[in-house]
C-alpha positions in Angstrom: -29.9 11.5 -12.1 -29.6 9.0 -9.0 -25.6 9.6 -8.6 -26.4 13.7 -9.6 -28.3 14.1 -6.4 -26.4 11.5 -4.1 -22.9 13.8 -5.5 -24.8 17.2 -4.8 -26.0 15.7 -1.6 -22.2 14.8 -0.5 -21.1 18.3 -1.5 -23.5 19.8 0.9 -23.0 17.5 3.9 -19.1 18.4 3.4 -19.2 21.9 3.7 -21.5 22.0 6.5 -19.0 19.7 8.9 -15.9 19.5 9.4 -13.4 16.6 9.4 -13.2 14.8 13.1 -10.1 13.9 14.2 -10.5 10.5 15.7 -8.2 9.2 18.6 -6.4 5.9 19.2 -6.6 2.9 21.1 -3.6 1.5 22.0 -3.4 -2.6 21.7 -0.2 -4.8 23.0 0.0 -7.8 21.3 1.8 -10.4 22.5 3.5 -12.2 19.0 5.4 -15.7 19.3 8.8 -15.4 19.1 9.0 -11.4 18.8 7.5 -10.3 22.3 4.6 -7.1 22.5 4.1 -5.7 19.7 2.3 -2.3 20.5 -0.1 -0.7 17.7 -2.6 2.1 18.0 -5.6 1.4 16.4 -7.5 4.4 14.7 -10.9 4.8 16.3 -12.4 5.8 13.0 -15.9 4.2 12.7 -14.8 2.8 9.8 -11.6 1.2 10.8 -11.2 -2.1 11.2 -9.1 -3.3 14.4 -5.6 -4.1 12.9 -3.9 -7.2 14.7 -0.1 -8.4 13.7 1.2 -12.1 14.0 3.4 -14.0 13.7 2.6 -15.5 10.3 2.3 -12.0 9.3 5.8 -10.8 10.3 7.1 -14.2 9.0 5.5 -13.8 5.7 7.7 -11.2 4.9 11.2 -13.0 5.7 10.0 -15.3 3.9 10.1 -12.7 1.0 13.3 -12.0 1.9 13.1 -8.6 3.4 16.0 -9.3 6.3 18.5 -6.4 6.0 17.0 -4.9 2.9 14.9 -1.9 1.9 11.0 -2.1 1.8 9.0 0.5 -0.3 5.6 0.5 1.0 3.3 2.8 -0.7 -0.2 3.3 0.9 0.8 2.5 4.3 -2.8 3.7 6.0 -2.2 3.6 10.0 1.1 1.2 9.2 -0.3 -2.3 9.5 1.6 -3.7 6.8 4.7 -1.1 7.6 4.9 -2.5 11.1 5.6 -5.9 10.6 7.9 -5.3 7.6 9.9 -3.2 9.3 10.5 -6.0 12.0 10.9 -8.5 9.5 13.6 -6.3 7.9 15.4 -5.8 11.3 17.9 -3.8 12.9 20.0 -3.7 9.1 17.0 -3.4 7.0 14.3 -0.3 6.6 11.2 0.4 5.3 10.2 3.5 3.4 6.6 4.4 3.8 4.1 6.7 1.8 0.8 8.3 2.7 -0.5 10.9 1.5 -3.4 11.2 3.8 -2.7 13.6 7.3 -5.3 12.7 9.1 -4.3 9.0 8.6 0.0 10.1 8.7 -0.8 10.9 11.9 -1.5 7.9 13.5 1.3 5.7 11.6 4.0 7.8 12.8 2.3 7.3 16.1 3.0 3.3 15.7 6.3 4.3 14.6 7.2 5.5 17.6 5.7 2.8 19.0 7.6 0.2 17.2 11.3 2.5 16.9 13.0 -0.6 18.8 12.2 -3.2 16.8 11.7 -1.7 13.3 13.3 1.4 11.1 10.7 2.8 9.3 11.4 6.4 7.5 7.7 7.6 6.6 6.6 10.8 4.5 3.6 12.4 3.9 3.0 12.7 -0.1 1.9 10.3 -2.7 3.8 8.9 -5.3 2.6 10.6 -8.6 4.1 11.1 -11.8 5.2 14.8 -11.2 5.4 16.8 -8.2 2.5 18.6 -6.9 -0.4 19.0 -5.6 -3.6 16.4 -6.4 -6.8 15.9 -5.3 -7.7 12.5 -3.4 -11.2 11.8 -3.1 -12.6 9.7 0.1 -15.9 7.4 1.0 -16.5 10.4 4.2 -16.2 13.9 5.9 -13.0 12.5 8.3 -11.1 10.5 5.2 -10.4 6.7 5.9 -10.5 5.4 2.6 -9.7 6.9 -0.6 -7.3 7.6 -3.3 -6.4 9.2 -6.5 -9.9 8.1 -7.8 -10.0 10.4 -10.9 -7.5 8.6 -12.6 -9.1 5.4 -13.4 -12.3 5.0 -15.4 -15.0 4.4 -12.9 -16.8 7.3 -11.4 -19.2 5.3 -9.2 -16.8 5.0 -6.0 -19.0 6.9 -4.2 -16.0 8.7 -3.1 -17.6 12.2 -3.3 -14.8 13.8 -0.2 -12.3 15.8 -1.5 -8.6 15.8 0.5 -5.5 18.1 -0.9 -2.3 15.9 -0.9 0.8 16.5 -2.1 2.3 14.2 -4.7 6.3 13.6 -5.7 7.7 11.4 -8.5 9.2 8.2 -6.1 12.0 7.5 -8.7 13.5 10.9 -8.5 12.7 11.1 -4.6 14.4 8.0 -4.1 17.4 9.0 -6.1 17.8 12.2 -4.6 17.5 11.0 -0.8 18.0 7.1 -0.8 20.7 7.0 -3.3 22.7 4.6 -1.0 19.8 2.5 -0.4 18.2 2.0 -3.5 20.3 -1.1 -4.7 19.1 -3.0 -1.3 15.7 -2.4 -2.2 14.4 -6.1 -2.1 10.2 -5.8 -1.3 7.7 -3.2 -3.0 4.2 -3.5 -1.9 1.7 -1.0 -3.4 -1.8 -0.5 -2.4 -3.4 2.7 -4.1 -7.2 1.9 -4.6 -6.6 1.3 -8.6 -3.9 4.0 -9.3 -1.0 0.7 -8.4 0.0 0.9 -12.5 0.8 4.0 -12.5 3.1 4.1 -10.0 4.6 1.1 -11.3 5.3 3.2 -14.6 7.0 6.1 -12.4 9.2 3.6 -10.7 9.9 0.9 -13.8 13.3 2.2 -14.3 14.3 1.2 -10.0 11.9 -2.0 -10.8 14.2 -3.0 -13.9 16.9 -2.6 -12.4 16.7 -4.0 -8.8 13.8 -6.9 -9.5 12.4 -6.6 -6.4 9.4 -8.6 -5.2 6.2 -6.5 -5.8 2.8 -6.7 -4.2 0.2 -4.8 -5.6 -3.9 -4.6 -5.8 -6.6 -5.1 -8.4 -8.9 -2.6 -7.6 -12.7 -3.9 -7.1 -13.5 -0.5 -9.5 -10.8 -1.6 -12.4 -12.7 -2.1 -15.5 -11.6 -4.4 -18.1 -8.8 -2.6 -19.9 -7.5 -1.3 -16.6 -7.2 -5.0 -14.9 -5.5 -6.4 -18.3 -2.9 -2.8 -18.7 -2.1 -3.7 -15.2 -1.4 -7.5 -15.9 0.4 -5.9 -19.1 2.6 -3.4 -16.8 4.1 -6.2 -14.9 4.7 -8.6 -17.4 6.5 -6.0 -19.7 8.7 -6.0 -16.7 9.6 -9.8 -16.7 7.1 -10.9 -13.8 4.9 -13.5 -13.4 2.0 -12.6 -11.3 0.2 -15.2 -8.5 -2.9 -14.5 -6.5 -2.3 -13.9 -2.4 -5.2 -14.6 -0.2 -3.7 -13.2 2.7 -0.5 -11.7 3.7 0.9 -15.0 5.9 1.2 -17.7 3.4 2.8 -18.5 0.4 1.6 -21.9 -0.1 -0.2 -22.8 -3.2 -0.2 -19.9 -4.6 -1.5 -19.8 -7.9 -0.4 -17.9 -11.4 -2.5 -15.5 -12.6 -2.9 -15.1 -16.6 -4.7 -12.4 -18.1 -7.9 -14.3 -17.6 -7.7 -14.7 -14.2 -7.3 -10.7 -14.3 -11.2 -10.7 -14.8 -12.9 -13.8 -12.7 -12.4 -11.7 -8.9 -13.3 -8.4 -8.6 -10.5 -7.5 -6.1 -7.6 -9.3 -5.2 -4.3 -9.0 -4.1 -1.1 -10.2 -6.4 2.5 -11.1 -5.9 4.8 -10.4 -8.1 7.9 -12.2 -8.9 10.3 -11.6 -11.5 11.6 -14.4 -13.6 15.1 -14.2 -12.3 13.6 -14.5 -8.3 14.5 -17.8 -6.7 12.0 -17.3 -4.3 9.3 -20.6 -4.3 5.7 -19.9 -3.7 4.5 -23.2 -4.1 5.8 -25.7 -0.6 6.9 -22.4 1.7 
């Protein structure tokens, strides 16, 4: 009766405002080795101030990004999409994803901001099974977090704001405008508030055959079956998964069995397949 009233309540408050529009802040950061690095950082209330360093940017070469394609789906404002692009350099490029305008907005503004230093092609849809259009639902009236929240099992997200997106199926997006591109594709990172698997499952034929490094989420909401079909997802596709506690070191990492799926309720993973020659354990 409790989440009844609190969804009724949301319902209300939504169609008696309207979203706002926040503006941005522009910070110059100053990043060893690579200069200013310029970002505009959303002045949502719920945003958190973005910073990019060194270790970040480095993180990714480390990956081996240089000169190759990034897929980043679930950009946000472009805080992981800015320092892969520079990682990949003048020869690489990342292709970006989300699905959010209010948000779009603001990462094609550090695009712009960035164009020197980093080739990033970024598109306003998500990445769903068919082409379309979804519904997205989001934690308030002006949209900073949210997803495709219908599709896994738990309903208590309070997530009660709905947000029209469009969605397109990646593989055949990819193939229709990347085609030249797609066999330099080298880093997929994935961060879709639960909804990571099924993406994986629309892109597993690009995954198969390019064995690119993948980083993806377990959702805090997953529920059992959902944390252990994702584990199941990945490993079907010949990768061994390992826990990331940040997105600057590989040091130490540790592999994750289907166990481990269940003993943190939200983590991020790295994804390698077994033919990678990259080593997580001494970088």
């Amino acid at each position: 009766m409790l989440r009844l009233i609190k969804q009724i309540s949301a319902r209300i408050k939504k169609n008696s405002s309207s979203p706002v529009e926040y503006s941005t802040v522009i910070s110059n950061m100053e990043v060893e080795g690579y200069g200013t690095i310029s970002f505009a950082q959303w002045q949502h209330p719920k945003e958190e101030p973005k910073k990019i360093t060194k270790e970040n940017i480095d993180f990714y070469k480390r990956l081996g990004v240089e000169g190759k394609v990034i897929i980043d789906v679930g950009t946000h404002t472009g805080d992981t999409t800015v320092p892969m692009g520079i990682a990949a350099g003048n020869e690489g490029l990342v292709i970006g994803l989300e699905p959010n305008r209010f948000v779009f907005k603001v990462l094609k503004e550090n695009i712009g901001l960035n164009q020197s230093v980093a080739n990033i092609d970024a598109f306003c849809f998500a990445a769903t099974d068919m082409d379309g259009d979804y519904v997205f639902n989001y934690s308030d009236p002006s949209f900073c977090n949210g997803g495709y929240l219908s599709e896994i099992e738990n309903k208590s997200h309070n997530h009660y704001y709905p947000l029209d997106v469009k969605g397109k199926n990646l593989n055949s997006f990819l193939e229709i405008n990347y085609s030249h591109k797609i066999a330099d594709i080298s880093l997929i990172k994935i961060d879709a508030e639960g909804y990571d698997k099924e993406i994986i499952k629309t892109i597993s034929k690009i995954i198969r055959e390019q064995k690119p490094v993948l980083m993806v989420e377990c959702y805090k909401k997953l529920n059992f079956d959902e944390r252990e079909e994702l584990f199941d997802v990945l490993e079907k596709l010949n990768y061994t998964l390992y826990r990331l506690h940040d997105f600057e070191s590989l040091k130490g990492l540790k592999n994750i069995g289907r166990k481990q799926m269940h003993l943190t309720k939200h983590f991020e993973i790295l994804a390698l397949h077994e033919e990678s020659e990259l080593n997580v354990g001494d970088n």
